[in-house]
Structure formats: C-alpha cells, structure tokens
N, C-alpha and C positions, 0 to 999 in steps of 0.2 A: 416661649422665649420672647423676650420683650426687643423690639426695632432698634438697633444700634444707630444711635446719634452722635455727632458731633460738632466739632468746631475747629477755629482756623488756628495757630499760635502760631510765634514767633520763637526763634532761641537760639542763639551762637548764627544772627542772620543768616537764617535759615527756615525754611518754611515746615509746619508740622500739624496734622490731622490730631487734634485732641480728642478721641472716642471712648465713650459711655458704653463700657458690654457690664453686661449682667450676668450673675451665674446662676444655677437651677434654679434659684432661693428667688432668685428678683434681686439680690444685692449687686449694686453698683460697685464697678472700680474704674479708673481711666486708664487711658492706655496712649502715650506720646508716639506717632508712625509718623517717620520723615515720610516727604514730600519730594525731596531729589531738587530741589528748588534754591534758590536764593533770594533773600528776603531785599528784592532791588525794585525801584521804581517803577510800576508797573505789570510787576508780578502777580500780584493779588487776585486777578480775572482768574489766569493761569491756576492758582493755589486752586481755588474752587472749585473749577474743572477736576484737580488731583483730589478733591477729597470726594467731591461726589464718586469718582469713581470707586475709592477706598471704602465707601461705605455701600458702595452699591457690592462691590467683593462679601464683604462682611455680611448685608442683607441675604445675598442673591447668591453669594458662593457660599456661602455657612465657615468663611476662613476663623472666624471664633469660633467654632463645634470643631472643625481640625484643629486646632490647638489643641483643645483637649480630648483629643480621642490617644487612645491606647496605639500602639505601633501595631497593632492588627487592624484596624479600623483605618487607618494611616494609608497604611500598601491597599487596603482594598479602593479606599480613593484614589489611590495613585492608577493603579490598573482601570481602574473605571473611568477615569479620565486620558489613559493610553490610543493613542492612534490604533487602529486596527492594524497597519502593517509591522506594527513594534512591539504589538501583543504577541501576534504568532509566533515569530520566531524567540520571543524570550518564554511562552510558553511551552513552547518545542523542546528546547533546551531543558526545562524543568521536567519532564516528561520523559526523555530521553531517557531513563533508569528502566521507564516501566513498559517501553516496546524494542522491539527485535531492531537489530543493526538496521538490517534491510526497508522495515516500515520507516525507521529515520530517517534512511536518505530518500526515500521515496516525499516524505510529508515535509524533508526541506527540500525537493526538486520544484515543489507543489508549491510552495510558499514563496520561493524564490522567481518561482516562472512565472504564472498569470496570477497570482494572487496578490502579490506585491502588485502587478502593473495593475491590477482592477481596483486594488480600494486605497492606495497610493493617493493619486488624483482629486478622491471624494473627501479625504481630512475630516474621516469619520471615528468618533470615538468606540470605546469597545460599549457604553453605555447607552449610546445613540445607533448600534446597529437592528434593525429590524429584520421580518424576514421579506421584506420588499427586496431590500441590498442583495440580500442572501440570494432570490430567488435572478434580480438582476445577475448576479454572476453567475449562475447555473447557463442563461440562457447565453450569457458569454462565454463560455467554455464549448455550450453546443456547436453555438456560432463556429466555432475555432476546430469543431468536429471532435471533438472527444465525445464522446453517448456510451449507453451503458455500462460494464462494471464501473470504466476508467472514471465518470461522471459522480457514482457512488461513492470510490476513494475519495475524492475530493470532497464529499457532504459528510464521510464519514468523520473527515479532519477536522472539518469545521465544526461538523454536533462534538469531537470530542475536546474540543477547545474551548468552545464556548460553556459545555458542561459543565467545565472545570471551575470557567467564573461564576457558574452557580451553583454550584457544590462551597463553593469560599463564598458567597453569600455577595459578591462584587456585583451581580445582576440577577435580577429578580425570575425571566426565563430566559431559555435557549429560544435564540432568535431561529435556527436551523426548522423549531419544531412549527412554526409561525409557513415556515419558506416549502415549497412542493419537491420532495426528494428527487431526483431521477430518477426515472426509469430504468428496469434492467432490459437491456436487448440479450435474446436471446442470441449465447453464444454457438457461432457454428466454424469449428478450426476446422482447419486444411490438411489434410493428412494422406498417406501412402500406402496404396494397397500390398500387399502380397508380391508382388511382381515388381512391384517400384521401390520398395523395402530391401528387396535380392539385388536388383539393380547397383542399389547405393552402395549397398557393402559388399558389393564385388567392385565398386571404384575406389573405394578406401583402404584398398590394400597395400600395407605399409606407410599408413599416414599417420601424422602425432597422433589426431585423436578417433582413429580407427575403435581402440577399443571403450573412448567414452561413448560415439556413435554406437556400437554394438548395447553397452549396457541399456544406453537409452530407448533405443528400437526393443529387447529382448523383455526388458522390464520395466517399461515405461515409467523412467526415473527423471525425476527434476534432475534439472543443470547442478545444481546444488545437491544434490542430494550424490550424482554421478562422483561428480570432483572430492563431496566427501567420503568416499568411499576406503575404507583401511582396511589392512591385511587380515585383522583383528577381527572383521567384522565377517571373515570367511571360514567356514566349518569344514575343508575337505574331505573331514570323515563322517561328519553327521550329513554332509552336502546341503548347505544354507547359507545363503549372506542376506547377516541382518541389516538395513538402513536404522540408522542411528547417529547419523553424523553427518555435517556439512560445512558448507566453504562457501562464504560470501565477501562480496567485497567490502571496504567500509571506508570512508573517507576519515582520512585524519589531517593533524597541521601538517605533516608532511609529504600528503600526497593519498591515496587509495593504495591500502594494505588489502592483503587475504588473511580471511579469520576463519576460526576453524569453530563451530559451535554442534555440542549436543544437544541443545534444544533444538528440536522441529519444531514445522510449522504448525502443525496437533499432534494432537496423543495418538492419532490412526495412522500417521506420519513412521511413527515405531512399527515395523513390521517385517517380518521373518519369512524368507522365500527362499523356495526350493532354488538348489544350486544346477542351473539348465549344464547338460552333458556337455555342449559347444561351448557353453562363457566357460565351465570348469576347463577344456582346452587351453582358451586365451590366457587364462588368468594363469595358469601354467606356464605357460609361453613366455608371457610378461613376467612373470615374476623370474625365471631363468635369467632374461634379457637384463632384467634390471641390477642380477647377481653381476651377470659379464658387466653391463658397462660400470657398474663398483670398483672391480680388479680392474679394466682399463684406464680409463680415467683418476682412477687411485684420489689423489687432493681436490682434483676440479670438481670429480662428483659431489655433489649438493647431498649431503646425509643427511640432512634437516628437516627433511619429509618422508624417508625410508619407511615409513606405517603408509604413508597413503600409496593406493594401486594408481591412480594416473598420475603420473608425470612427465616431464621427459625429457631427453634424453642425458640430460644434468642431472635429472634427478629433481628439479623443479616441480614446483605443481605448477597444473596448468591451469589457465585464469578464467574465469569464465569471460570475460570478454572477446580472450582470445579463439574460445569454442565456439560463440555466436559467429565470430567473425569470418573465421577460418572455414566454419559448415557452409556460411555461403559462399567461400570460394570456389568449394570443391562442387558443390549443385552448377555453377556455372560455368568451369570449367570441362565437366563431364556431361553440361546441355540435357543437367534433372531439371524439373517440376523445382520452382519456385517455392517453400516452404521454409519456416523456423526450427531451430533445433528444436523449441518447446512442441512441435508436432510430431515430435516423434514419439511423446506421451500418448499421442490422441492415434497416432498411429497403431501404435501396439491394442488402444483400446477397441480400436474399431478391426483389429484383425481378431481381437478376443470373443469381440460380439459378431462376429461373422461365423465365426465358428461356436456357436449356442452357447458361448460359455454365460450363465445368468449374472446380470447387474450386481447383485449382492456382491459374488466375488470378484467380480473387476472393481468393486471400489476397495476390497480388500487387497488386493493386487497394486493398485494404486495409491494407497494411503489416505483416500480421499474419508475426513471427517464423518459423511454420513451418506445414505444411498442419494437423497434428494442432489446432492452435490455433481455425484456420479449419472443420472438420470436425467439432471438441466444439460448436462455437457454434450452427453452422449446418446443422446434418446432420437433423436432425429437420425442416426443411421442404423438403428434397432431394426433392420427390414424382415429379419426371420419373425421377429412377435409381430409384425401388422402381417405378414406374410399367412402367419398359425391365422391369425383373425378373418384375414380373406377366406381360406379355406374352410373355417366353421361357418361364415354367411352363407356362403356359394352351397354347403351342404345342406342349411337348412332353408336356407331360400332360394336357391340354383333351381332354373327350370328344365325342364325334363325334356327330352329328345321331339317328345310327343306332343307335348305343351307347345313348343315351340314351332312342328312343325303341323298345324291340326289337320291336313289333309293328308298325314299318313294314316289316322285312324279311317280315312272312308272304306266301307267295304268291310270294315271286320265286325265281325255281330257282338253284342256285346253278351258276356256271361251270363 
C-alpha cells in the first residue's frame, strides 16, 4: 500500500486536508477531511500541525484499511483498541449465556474489585497487554493475600477472556500463557470430629436451620445443593434422596433473587444416597410441621416453595446467606470451635475416612468430579492408610527384642 499524502486547501473559509489514498490497485482518489479550523489570519501554522497529524492517523493508524474493512474486521479493531478495564466487563456480559449464575457473579465480583483498580490506572489496551501486566497482577493479588485456588479463579478469568480475543482473531496470543499461573496451595479445611459434630446438633435443637445443619454434617452436602433439596427428590419407600437440584443467589436490576437450578456443578454432582434412618425421622417431622403450619397460617403461608424441604416457617426458602450467617451465630453463642458451614462437608469426610471408609467412595458420597479432587482435599487426614504403612515398615524392618538389647544373648550357646 502506497504512503498517504497530502495537502492544505481551503473551502467555505475553512481549513481541509486534501489526501491521496490509493486502493489495492495503486489507483488514486482524493479525499477532502476538514481540519475543525477557520481559514483566518494566521491559521496556516495551525492547519499543518492538523494535517500532519491526519496523515500520520492514515500512515500510522491504517484509518484508510478501517474504511474499508468489513464490519467484522471493524469490532475486531475496536476491541483491540479497548482499555482492558472495558473489555472485561463487556466481555463478561457476552459470555454470560455460557457459565453458571454463581461463576457470573464470582468473575464480576473479580472484575469489579482489584481488577478494575489494577489496570484502571495503566490505560492499557486489550492489544498492548503482555504477560508482564498479567504476571504484575498476580503478584498484586498475593500482595493483597489471596494464594492458591482463589489466585487460580482469577487467571482462570483472565486466560478465559483473553482466549476469546484470540479465538476472534483480535490478538494474536493469550497474554495469560506469556504470565507464570499461581500456584495451588494445598488445601487444608477445619472441620469437626465426632464429638464436636454431637456437640453441635444437640445445640441446634429447634432452630431454623437445624435440619439444613443435619443434612449437611449427615451427607456432606454443599450449601446449595442442601437448600436445593425437594420432597420429590425423596424415595420413602425405596429410602433414597437424590441430589439434583439447587439454589443459588443471583443478582439482578432489582436486587439478589434465589434461583433454583438443575444443572450441578458436574455430572458426579448427580448422585443417589441412601435415606440414613435419623434424616428419614426429621424429614418426617418436618414434613408434618410444615403440613400444621399450612392449616395455621392458612393465606400468610408462602405456597410457592411447598416442593422444597427447607424453609421456614412461612414456608420461605431459606437463603443461603442467611445459613452462613446464622451458623455463625449459633457456634458463638454456644462457645463451638470456630468453623464454616462449608466444613461440615469436610467434616462428614474426615469422619468417613476415620472410619476406613476407602477414598473412591467418599468421593462418591460427595459428588466430587474425580478421586484426584477427593484425595488433594482430604488426604492429609488419611491417618489409618499411613498408619497400615507404619505397621508394614515396623514388620519388615522393626528390630527385634534381641537386636536391640545384645547383652541378653550373653550366656546362651548357640544351636
């Protein structure tokens, strides 16, 4: 493509950039671009000033190749010349079809918090990100003490962001793959033995979420997974509740709704468990409960959740907020051990593994994707299998009475 030239003109006293573009061919055409100027005494310096720049656009920005590009070619320059803080969120948004409620408002909590305030400031385009920036914000997130999984959420956001501009052909690579991922620390939760488990749910007697506490301790069930729980999903005669359902929050214009979704977190997420003898009591009980406050309440009760087993005493479902929130009241008031609701997943697993139940099936028990998942989590309180291992060493390598003490052999003749 041949150097876009020009010159000065005048017209309706007014200053104008007369340029020379060429098309594939090499054929010439002009092209009159005001100048914004007025053709007054003195102006002339000025006008120069405004064409070189005009033509250094046209040289240097290729504003004649965007003319004629197709409206796909278009948007991709427009994105590739996007701020980074203006890409994410309009990428998010486009994206938003293809992840779960919950990763939404997680990857806008992400965007909105240190991601906006870290590359805000640097008025970096989406074409000019490297994985220098990339790896600069990693260490500012450490700085800020996020590490491990929560460190990973965050690169995963960004490789899957920036993937997108290079899947649309907008940049050439992912900066992300340039930049050093975090690290995962290994996770080790806090959880409830035996005794502290009886503890709890003998303080929770008669409280709202008494029997979500129960489901979650008994079968170590996501928050979600608890709240989504329906009558439907209870076999009294075959004695089984399947998980298949849940309840998440989701922000909308008007505020944070409860959404109710069949889709789990995976496909191992689907899974069919024995109906334990004590939940089939509660679940009894509550469902009775729920009969009476129907008839009492008559209009006030809330019908509009009558499938789901927790709610209360409206007949509401209860929010997962309010479970977080509420668990910690009752641990403080009753002067428990400091813990999250979410440990009472890790609870049930580590009373599972206390009693030799094998890894395989507690990830089965859990819904967890795959054993690796089950065995990062929980493998550090595995004490029965290092326990088997001690006693194979100690047997084939343990020293012997005699060994150890060699002046009880003196005296004895040998065979």
């Amino acid at each position: 493509m041949k150097r876009i030239t020009g010159r000065l003109a005048t017209k309706n006293q007014k200053w104008y950039a007369v340029l020379n573009l060429y098309d594939t061919e090499g054929v010439r055409k002009q092209r009159w671009v005001s100048l914004d100027l007025e053709d007054k005494r003195g102006t002339k310096t000025e006008a120069n000033h405004r064409l070189a720049e005009v033509l250094a656009q046209y040289n240097v920005g290729d504003l004649y190749l965007q003319e004629n590009m197709t409206h796909a070619e278009r948007e991709r320059n427009r994105i590739a010349n996007m701020l980074v803080e203006n890409y994410l969120p309009e990428w998010l948004e486009q994206h938003k079809p293809n992840i779960s409620s919950s990763t939404y408002l997680n990857y806008k909590r992400m965007i909105n918090g240190r991601m906006t305030a870290f590359f805000k400031p640097m008025k970096l385009k989406v074409k000019e990100v490297t994985g220098d920036e990339i790896n600069a914000y990693y260490t500012t997130i450490r700085s800020d003490g996020l590490k491990g999984t929560t460190a990973q959420r965050h690169h995963a956001m960004l490789h899957r962001a920036f993937q997108q501009a290079v899947k649309r052909r907008i940049i050439p690579t992912n900066p992300c793959l340039q930049a050093d991922r975090p690290k995962s620390v290994p996770f080790i939760g806090s959880y409830y033995n035996a005794e502290e488990l009886k503890e709890l749910l003998n303080c929770v007697e008669g409280d709202p979420i008494r029997l979500v506490i129960m489901l979650a301790a008994y079968y170590g069930l996501r928050r979600s997974e608890v709240l989504g729980l329906k009558w439907s999903a209870v076999d009294f005669t075959a004695k089984t509740v399947s998980i298949r359902h849940k309840i998440l929050e989701e922000e909308t214009k008007s505020g944070v709704v409860l959404k109710g979704y069949d889709v789990m977190k995976t496909k191992s997420s689907y899974r069919t468990l024995p109906l334990i003898p004590h939940i089939e009591e509660e679940l009894l009980a509550e469902q009775a409960r729920q009969e009476e406050m129907r008839k009492v309440m008559r209009g006030v009760y809330d019908k509009k959740y009558s499938e789901y087993i927790c709610v209360d005493a409206l007949g509401g479902l209860i929010t997962p907020q309010y479970v977080s929130s509420h668990f910690q009241v009752i641990l403080k008031e009753n002067g428990l051990r400091k813990i999250r609701f979410h440990d009472l997943r890790h609870s049930c697993a580590s009373l599972l593994l206390a009693n030799n139940i094998p890894m395989k099936m507690i990830q089965d028990w859990l819904g967890h994707s795959d054993m690796a998942t089950t065995a990062n989590i929980y493998s550090h309180i595995d004490s029965s299998s290092k326990l088997t291992s001690a006693n194979m060493i100690e047997e084939v390598l343990g020293v012997t009475e005699e060994e150890e003490n060699p002046e009880s052999r003196k005296g004895k003749n040998p065979e």
